[in-house]
C-alpha positions in Angstrom: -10.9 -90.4 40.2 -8.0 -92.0 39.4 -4.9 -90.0 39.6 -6.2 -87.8 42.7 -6.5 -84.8 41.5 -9.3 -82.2 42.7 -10.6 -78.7 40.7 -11.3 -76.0 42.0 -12.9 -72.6 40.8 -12.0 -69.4 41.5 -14.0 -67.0 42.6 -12.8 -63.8 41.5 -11.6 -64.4 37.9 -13.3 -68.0 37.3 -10.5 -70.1 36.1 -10.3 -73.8 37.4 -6.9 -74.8 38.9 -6.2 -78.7 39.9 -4.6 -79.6 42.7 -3.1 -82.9 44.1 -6.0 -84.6 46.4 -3.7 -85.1 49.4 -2.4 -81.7 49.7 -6.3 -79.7 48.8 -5.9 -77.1 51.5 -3.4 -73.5 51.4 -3.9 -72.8 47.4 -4.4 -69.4 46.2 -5.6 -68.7 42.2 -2.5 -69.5 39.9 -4.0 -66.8 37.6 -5.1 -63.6 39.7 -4.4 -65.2 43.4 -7.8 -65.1 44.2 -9.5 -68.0 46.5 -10.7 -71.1 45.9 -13.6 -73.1 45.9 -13.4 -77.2 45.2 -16.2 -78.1 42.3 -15.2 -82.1 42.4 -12.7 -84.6 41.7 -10.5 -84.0 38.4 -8.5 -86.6 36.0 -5.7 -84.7 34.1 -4.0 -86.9 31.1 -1.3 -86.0 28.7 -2.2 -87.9 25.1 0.9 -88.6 22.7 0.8 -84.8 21.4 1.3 -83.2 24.9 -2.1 -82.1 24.4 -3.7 -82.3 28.2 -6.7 -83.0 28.8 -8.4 -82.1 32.4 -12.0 -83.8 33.4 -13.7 -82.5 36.1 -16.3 -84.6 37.7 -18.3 -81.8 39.7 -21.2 -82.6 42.5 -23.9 -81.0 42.2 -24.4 -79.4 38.5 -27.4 -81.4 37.5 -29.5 -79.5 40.1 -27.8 -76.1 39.1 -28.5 -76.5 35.5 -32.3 -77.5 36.7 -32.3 -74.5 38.5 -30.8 -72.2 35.8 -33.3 -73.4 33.5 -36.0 -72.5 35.7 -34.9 -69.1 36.8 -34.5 -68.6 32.5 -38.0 -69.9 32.2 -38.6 -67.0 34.6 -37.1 -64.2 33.1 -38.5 -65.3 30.1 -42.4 -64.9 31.8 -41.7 -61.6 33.1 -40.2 -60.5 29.5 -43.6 -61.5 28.1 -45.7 -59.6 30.4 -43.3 -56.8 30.5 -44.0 -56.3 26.4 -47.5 -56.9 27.0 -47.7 -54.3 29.4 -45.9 -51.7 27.3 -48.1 -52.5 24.0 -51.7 -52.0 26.5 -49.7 -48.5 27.7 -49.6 -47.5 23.9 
């Protein structure tokens, strides 16, 4: 993206820290120290109310939401056989 930037999660506590692109490598959680795992490229920007705004441009999420949504659709089928189960047991 434009100003360089890359996010990161971390993996302990969840928070996303941003990071200058050219220096990615030795950062620690600013929040619990915990470690780091890049999710994509990031644009931060500062509007006239010092209000910033951070955009994170992560690879990959379209085929983890698919999956979420089919391990839901999932849990979903064996809650509905689970009940039916329990009302034959009656």
């Amino acid at each position: 993206m434009a100003n360089g930037k890359i996010a990161f999660k971390c993996l302990d506590c969840g928070m996303i820290n941003v990071f200058p692109q050219w220096q990615p490598d030795g950062h620690n959680c600013m929040s619990c120290g915990g470690i780091l795992t890049p999710i994509g490229s990031a644009m931060v920007s500062v509007d006239k109310k010092n209000a910033i705004t951070i955009q994170v441009k992560a690879e990959g999420l379209d085929e983890i939401e698919c999956q979420l949504r089919r391990i839901r659709t999932s849990i979903e089928e064996v809650e509905d056989k689970s009940k039916r189960i329990a009302s034959m047991m009656r």
